[in-house]
C-alpha positions as a LaTeX table, in Angstrom:
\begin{tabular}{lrrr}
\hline
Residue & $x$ (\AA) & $y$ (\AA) & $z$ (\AA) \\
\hline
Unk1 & 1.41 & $-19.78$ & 20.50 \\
Unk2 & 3.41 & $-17.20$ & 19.12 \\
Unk3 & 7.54 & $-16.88$ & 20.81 \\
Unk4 & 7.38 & $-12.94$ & 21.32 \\
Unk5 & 10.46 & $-13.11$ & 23.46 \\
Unk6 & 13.20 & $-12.12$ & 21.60 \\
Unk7 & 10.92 & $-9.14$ & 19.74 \\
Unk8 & 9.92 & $-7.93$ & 23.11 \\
Unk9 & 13.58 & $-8.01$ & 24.27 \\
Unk10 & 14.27 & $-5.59$ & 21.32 \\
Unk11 & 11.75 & $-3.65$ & 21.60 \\
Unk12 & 12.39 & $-2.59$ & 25.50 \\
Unk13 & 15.38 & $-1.83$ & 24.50 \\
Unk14 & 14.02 & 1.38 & 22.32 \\
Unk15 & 10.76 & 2.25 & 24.41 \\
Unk16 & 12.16 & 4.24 & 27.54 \\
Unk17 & 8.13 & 4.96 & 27.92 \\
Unk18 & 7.24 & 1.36 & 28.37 \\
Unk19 & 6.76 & 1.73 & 32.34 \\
Unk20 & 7.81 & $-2.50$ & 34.24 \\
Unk21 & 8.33 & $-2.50$ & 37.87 \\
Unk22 & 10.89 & $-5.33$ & 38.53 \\
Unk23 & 9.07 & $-7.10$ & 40.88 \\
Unk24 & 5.07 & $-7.45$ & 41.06 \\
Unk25 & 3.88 & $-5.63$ & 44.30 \\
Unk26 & 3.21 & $-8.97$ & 46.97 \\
Unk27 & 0.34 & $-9.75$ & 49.52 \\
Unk28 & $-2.31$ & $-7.41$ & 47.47 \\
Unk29 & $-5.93$ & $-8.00$ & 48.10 \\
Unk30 & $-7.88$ & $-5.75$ & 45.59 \\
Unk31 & $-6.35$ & $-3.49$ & 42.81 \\
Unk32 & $-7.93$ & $-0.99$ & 40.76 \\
Unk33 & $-6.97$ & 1.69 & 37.51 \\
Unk34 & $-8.84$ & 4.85 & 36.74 \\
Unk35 & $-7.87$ & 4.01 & 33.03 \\
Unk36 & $-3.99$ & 5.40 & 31.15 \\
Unk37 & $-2.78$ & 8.72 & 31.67 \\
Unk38 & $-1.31$ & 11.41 & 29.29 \\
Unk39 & 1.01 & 13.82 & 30.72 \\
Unk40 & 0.12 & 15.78 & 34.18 \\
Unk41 & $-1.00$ & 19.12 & 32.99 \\
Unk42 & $-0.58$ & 21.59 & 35.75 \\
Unk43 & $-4.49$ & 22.87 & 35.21 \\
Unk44 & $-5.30$ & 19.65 & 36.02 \\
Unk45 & $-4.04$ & 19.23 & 39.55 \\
Unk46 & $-7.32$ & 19.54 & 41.43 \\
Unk47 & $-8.71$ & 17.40 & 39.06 \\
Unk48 & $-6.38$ & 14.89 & 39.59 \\
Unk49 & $-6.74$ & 15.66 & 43.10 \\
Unk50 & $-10.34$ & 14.51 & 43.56 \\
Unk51 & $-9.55$ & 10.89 & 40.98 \\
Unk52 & $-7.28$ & 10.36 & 44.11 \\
Unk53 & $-10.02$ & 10.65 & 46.36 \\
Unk54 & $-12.38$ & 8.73 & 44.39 \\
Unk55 & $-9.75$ & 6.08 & 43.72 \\
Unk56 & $-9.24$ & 5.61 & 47.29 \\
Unk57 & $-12.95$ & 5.52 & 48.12 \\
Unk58 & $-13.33$ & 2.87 & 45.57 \\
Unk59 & $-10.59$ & 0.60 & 47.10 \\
Unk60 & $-11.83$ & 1.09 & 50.59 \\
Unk61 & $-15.63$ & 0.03 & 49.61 \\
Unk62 & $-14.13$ & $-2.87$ & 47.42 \\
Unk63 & $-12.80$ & $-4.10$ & 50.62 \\
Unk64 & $-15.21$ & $-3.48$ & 53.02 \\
Unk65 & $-17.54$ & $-5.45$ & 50.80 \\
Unk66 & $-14.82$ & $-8.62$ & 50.07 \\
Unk67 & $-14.90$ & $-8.80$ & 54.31 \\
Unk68 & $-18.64$ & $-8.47$ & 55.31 \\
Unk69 & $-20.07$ & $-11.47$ & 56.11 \\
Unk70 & $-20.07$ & $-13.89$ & 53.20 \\
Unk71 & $-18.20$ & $-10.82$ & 50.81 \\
Unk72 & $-16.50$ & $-12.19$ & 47.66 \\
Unk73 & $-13.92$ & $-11.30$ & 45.53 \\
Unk74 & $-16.74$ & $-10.95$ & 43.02 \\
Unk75 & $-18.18$ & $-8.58$ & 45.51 \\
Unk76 & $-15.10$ & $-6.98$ & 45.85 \\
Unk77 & $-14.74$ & $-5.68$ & 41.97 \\
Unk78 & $-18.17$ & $-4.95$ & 41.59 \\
Unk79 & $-18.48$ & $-2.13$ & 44.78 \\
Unk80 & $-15.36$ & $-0.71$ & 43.53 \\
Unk81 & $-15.93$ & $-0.39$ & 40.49 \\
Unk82 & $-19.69$ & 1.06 & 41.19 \\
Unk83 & $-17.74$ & 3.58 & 42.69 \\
Unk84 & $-15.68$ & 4.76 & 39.88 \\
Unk85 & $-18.85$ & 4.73 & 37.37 \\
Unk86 & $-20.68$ & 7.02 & 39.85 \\
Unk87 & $-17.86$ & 9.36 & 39.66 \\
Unk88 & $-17.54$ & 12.44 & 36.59 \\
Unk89 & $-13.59$ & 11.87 & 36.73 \\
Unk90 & $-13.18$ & 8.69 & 34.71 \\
Unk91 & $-14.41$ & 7.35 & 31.71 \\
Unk92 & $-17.31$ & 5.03 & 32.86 \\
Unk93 & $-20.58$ & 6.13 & 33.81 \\
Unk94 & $-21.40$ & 9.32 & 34.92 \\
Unk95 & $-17.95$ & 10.63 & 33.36 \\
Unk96 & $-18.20$ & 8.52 & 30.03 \\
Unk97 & $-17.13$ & 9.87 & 26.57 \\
Unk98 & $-19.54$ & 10.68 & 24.00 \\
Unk99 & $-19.58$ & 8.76 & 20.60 \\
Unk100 & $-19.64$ & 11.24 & 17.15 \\
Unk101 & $-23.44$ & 11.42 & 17.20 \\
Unk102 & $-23.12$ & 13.16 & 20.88 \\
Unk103 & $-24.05$ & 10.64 & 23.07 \\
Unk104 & $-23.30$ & 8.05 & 25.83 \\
Unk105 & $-22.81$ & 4.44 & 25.37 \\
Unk106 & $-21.72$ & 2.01 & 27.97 \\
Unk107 & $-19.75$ & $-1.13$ & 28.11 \\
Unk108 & $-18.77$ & $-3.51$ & 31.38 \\
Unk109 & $-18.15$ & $-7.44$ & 31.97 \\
Unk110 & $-17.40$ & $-9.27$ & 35.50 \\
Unk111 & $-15.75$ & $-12.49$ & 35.95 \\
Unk112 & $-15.05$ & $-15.15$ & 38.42 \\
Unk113 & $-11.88$ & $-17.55$ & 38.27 \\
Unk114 & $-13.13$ & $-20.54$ & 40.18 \\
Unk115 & $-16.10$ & $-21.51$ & 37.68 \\
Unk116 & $-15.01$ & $-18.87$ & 35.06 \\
Unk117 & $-18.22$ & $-17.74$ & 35.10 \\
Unk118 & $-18.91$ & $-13.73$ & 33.36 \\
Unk119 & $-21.61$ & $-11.35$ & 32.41 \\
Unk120 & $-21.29$ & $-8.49$ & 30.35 \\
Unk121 & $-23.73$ & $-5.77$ & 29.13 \\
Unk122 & $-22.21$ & $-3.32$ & 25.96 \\
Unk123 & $-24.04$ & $-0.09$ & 24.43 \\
Unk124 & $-26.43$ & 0.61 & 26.78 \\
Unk125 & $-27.34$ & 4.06 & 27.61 \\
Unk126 & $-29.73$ & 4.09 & 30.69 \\
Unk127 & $-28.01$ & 1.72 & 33.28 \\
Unk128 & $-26.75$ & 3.69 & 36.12 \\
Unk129 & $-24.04$ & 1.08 & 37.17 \\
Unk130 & $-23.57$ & $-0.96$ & 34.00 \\
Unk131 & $-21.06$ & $-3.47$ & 36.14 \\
Unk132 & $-24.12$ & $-4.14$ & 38.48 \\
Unk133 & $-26.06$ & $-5.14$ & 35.18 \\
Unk134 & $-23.39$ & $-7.15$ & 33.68 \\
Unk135 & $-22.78$ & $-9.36$ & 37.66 \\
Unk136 & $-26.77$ & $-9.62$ & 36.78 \\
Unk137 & $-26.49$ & $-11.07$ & 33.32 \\
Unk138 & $-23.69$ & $-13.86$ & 34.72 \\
Unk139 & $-26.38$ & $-14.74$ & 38.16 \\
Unk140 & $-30.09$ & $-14.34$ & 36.42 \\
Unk141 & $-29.45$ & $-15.18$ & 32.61 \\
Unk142 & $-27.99$ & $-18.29$ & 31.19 \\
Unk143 & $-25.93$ & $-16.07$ & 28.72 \\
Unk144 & $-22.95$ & $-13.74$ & 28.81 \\
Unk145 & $-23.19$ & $-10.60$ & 26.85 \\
Unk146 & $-26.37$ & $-8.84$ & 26.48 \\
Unk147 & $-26.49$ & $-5.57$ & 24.57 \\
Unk148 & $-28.38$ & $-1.86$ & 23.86 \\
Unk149 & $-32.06$ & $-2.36$ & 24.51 \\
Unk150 & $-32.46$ & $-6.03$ & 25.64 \\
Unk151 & $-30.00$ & $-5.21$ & 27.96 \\
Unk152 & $-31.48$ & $-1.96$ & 29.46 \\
Unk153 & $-34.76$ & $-3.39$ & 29.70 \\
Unk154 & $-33.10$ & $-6.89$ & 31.78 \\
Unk155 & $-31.82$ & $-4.50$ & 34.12 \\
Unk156 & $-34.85$ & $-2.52$ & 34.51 \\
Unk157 & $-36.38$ & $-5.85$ & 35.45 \\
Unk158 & $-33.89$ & $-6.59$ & 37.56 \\
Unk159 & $-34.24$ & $-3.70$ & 39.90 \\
Unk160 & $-31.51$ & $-1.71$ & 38.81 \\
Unk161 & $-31.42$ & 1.87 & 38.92 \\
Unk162 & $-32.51$ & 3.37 & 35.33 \\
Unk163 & $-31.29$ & 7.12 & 34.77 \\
Unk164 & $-32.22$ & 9.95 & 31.77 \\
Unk165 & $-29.51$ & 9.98 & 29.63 \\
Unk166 & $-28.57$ & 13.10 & 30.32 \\
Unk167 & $-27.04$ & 11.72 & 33.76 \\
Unk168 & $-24.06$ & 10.74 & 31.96 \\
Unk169 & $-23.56$ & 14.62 & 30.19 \\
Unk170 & $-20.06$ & 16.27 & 32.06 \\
Unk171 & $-18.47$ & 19.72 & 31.01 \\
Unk172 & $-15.08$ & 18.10 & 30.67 \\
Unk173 & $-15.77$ & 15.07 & 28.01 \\
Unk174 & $-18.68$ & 17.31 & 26.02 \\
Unk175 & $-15.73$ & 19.71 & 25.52 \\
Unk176 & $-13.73$ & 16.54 & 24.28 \\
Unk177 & $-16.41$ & 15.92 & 21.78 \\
Unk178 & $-16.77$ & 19.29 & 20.37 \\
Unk179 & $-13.04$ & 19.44 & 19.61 \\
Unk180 & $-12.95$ & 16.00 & 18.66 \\
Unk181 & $-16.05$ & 17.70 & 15.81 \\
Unk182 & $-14.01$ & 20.76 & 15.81 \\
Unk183 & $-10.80$ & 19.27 & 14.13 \\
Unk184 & $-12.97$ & 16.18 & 12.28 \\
Unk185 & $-14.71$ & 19.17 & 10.17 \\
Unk186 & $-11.61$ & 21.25 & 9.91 \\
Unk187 & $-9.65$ & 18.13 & 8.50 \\
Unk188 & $-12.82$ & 17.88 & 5.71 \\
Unk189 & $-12.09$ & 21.12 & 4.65 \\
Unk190 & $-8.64$ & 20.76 & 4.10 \\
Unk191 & $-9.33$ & 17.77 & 2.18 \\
Unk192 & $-7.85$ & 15.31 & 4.12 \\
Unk193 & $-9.56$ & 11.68 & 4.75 \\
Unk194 & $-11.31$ & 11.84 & 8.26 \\
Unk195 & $-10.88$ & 9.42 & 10.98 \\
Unk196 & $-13.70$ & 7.01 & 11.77 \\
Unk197 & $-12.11$ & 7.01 & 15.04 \\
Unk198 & $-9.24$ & 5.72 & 16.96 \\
Unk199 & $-9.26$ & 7.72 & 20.48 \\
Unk200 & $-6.95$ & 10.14 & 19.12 \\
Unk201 & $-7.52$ & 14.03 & 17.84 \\
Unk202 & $-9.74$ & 13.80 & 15.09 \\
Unk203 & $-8.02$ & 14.20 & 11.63 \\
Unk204 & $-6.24$ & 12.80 & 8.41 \\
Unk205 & $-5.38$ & 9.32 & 8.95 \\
Unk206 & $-1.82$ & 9.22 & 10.08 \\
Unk207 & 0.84 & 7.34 & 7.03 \\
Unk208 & 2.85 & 6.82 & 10.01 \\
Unk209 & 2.27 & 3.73 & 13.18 \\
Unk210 & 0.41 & 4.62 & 16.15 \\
Unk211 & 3.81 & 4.59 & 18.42 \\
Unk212 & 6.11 & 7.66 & 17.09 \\
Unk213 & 9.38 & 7.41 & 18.60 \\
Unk214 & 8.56 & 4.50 & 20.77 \\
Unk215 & 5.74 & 6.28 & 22.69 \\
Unk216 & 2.31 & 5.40 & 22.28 \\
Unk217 & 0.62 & 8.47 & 22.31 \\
Unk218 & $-3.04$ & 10.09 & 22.78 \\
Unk219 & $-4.70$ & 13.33 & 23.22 \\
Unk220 & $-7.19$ & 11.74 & 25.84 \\
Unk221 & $-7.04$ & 10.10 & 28.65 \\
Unk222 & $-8.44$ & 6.55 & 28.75 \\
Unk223 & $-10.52$ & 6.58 & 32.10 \\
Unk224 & $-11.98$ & 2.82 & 31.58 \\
Unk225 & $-11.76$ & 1.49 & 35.32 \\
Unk226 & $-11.77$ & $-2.00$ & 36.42 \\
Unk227 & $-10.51$ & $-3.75$ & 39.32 \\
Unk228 & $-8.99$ & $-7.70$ & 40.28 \\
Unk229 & $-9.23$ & $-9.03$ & 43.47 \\
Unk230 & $-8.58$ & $-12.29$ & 45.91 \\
Unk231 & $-10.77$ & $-12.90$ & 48.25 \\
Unk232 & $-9.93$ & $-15.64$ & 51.82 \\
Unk233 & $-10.98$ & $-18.25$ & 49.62 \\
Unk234 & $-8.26$ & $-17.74$ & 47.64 \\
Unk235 & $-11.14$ & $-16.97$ & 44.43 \\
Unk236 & $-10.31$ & $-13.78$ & 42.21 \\
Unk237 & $-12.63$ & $-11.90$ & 40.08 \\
Unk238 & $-12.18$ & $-9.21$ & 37.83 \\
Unk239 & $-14.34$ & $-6.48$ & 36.23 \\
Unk240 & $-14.30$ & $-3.43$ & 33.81 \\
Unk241 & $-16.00$ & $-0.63$ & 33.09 \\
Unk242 & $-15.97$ & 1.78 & 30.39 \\
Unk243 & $-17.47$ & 4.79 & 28.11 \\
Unk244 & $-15.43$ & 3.64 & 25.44 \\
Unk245 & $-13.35$ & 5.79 & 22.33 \\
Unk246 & $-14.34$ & 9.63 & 22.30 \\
Unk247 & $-15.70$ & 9.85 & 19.02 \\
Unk248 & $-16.75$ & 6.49 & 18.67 \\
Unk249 & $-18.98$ & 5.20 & 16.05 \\
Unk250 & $-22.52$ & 4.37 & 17.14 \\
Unk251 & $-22.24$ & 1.11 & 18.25 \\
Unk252 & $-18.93$ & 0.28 & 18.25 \\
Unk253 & $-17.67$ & $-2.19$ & 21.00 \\
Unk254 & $-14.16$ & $-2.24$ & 22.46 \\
Unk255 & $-12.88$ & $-4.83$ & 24.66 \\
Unk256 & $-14.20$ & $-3.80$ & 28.23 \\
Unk257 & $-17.48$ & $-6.20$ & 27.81 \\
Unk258 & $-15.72$ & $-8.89$ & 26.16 \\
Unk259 & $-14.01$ & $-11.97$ & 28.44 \\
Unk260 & $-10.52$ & $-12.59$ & 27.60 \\
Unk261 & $-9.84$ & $-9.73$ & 25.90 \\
Unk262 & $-10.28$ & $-6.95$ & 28.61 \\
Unk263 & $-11.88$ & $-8.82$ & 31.29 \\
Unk264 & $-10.55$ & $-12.00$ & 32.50 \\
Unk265 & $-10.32$ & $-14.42$ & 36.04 \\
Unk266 & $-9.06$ & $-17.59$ & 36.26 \\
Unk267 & $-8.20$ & $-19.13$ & 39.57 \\
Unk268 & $-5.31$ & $-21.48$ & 38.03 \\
Unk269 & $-3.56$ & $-18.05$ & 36.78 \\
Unk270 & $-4.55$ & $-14.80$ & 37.22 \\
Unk271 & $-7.68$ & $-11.85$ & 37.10 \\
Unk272 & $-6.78$ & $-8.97$ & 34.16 \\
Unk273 & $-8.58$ & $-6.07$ & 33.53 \\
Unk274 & $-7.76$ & $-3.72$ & 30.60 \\
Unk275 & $-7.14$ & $-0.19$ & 29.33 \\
Unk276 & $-6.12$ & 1.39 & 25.93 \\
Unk277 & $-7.31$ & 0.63 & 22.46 \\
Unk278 & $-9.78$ & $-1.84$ & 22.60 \\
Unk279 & $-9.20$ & $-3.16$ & 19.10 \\
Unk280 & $-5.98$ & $-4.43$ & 20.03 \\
Unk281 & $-7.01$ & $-6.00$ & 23.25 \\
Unk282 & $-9.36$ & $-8.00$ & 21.44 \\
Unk283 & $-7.40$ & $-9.00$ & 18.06 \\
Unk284 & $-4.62$ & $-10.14$ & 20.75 \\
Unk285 & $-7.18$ & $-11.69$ & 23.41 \\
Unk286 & $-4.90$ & $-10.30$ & 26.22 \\
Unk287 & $-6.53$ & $-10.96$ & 29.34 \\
Unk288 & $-6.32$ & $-14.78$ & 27.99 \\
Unk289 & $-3.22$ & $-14.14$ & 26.91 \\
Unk290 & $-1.25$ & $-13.18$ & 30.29 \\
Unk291 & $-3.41$ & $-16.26$ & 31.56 \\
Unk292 & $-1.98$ & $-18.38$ & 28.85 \\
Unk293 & 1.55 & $-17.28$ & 29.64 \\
Unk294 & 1.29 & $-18.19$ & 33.14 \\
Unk295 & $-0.40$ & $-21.89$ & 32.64 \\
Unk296 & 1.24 & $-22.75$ & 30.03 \\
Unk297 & 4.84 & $-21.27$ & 29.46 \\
Unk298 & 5.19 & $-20.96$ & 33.77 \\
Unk299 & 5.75 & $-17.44$ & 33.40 \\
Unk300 & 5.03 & $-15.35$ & 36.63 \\
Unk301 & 2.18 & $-12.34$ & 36.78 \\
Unk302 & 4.79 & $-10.06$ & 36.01 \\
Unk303 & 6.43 & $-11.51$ & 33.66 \\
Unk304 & 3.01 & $-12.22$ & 31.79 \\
Unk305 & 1.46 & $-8.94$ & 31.63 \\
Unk306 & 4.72 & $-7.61$ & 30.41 \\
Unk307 & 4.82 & $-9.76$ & 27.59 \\
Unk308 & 1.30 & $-9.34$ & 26.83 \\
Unk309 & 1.53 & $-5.56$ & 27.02 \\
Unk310 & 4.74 & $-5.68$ & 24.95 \\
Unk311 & 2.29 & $-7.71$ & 22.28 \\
Unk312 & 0.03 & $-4.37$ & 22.14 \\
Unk313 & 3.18 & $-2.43$ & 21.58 \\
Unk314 & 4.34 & $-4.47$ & 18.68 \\
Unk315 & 0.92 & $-4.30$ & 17.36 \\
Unk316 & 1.01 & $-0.31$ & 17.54 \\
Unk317 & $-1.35$ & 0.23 & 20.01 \\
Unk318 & $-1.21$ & 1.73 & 23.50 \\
Unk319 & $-2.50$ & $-0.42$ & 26.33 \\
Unk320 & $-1.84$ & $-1.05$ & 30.44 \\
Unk321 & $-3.63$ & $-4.04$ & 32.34 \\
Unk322 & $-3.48$ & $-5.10$ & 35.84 \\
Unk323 & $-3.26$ & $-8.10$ & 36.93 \\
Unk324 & $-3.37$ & $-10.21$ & 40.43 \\
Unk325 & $-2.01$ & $-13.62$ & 41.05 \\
Unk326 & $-3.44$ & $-16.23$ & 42.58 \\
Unk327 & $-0.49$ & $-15.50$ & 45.78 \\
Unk328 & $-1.65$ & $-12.09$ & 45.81 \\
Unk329 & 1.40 & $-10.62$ & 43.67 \\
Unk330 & 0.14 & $-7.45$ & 41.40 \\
Unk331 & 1.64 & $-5.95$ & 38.30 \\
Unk332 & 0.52 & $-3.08$ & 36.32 \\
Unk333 & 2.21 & $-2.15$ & 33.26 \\
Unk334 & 1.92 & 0.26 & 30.82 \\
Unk335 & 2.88 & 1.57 & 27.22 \\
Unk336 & 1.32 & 5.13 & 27.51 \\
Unk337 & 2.75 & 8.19 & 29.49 \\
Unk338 & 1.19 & 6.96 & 32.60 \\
Unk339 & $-1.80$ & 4.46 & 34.25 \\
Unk340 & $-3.81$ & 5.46 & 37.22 \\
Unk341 & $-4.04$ & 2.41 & 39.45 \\
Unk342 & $-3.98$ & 1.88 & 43.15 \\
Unk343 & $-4.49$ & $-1.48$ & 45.19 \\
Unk344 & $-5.35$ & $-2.55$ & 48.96 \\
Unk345 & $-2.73$ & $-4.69$ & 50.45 \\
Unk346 & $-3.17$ & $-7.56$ & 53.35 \\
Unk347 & $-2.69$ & $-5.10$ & 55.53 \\
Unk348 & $-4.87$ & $-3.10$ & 55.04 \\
Unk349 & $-2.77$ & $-0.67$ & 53.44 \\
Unk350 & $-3.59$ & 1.61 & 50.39 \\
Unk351 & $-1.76$ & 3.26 & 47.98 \\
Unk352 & $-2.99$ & 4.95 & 44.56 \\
Unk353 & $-1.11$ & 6.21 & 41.71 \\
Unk354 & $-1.57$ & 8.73 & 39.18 \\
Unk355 & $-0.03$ & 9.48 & 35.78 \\
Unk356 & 3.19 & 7.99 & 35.96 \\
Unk357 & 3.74 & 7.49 & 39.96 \\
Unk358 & 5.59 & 4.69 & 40.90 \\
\hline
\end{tabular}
């Protein structure tokens, strides 16, 4: 495994937007993240107003379902996460992105860290709550990743609720994609080279690296949502949800449905789930990674994600995970302006963040 310490050290020492608590937040039961943040744009305050609300719901039915009778940790991540994809305000179901041919293409895993059991579903387009299909793939199939059709038509069989298409259309990220076209045909007349995609304004491919001036930057928000959790038999899960890059290329798969890169539980370490890029998330297999870190060099949570997120960074790619301990002990950082995330302590207690709330 690759020493990143010393790089790392260097490179916090130039990226004032590279966001590390200095101690993970203790005693948390279930954590979530709406996906990375740009900058709070005052237009957007009621908007940001109701991902609260959602955010909170989602905790609150993650936890009622980890303590009803029998409830899991595996329980846990699924109900809140259902409740993120059946919200327009994130980038996962209903809300999803839309790929350059205009339409909506879905990704999600789940994972368990006492067997390391997983199920993931990627491209599908007719699943209501893709991280219900995916928990369904890991319990009824004896594979892990099913995809597009054979995956829609599993799930149909499976009693899960099939929507038109069209359920997934929202104002906000059908705006996204027009401007996304807007700029991608503008940049063809100019003669520049257009972008395939990256999740950034569509354009000329950039000579220069990804982070400018030590921020990693993006014109959209990344609204994949996942959530970790650690249930009273001390098991944690983790799952993630996504609609993937705006402007995407049909087909393309990021790192959402794919174990160890943005999904990943393992009772011995940790339960990751991922946001950003998911190019890099996979090339570095981060949610292994942290896990890595913590078995095998003895590093804490904290200390783990941070190195793993610092990876991304050096890579030139933005990127946030959370992550929960087998103690309970959460950490959640970040390379981009902000991260939505928000956990459920012991307690009882709830607290969610937006943007770059602390």
């Amino acid at each position: 495994m690759t020493n990143h310490t010393l790089p790392l050290a260097l490179l916090l020492t130039f990226l004032p937007n590279m966001t590390y608590a200095a101690d993970a937040i203790p005693d948390v039961v279930l954590a979530i993240h709406g996906g990375t943040a740009t900058q709070v744009d005052e237009a957007d305050r009621p908007f940001a107003q109701q991902m609260r609300q959602d955010m909170e719901k989602a905790l609150k039915a993650g936890h009622a379902a980890m303590h009803k009778a029998g409830g899991t940790s595996l329980d846990g991540v699924e109900a809140a996460v259902r409740v993120l994809e059946d919200s327009p305000h994130f980038n996962a179901g209903k809300g999803a992105v839309f790929t350059r041919e205009g339409q909506n293409e879905l990704d999600a895993s789940i994972m368990e860290g006492r067997t390391k059991k997983g199920g993931a579903v990627a491209s599908v387009k007719v699943i209501k709550n893709p991280i219900s299909a995916a928990r369904a793939v890991m319990e009824h199939t004896p594979h892990v990743l099913l995809g597009g059709r054979g995956a829609e038509v599993f799930a149909s069989q499976q009693g899960l609720e099939i929507v038109d298409p069209s359920y997934f259309w929202t104002e906000r990220k059908w705006k996204q994609i027009e401007e996304y076209w807007k700029k991608e045909s503008d940049a063809k007349k100019a003669g520049g080279t257009p972008r395939v995609f990256d999740g950034r304004e569509a354009g000329t491919i950039p000579s220069t690296p990804f982070v400018d001036s030590g921020r990693a930057t993006q014109d959209y928000e990344w609204g994949t949502v996942g959530a970790v959790a650690l249930d009273s038999e001390k098991d944690l899960a983790a799952a993630t949800s996504t609609g993937g890059l705006n402007g995407k290329m049909y087909g393309r798969i990021g790192d959402s449905p794919i174990l160890g890169a943005g999904t990943y539980a393992d009772n011995e370490a940790c339960a990751v789930s991922g946001t950003g890029q998911g190019e890099y998330f996979i090339r570095l297999a981060i949610g292994h990674e942290i896990a890595a870190l913590m078995k095998y060099k003895g590093l804490s949570v904290d200390a783990a994600a941070k190195e793993a997120v610092g990876q991304i960074t050096e890579a030139g790619g933005p990127g946030a995970v959370i992550a929960l301990d087998a103690k309970g002990n959460f950490t959640a950082p970040y390379n981009t302006p902000g991260l939505h995330h928000g956990y459920i302590a012991r307690d009882g207690q709830v607290k969610v963040m937006l943007y770059d709330e602390q």
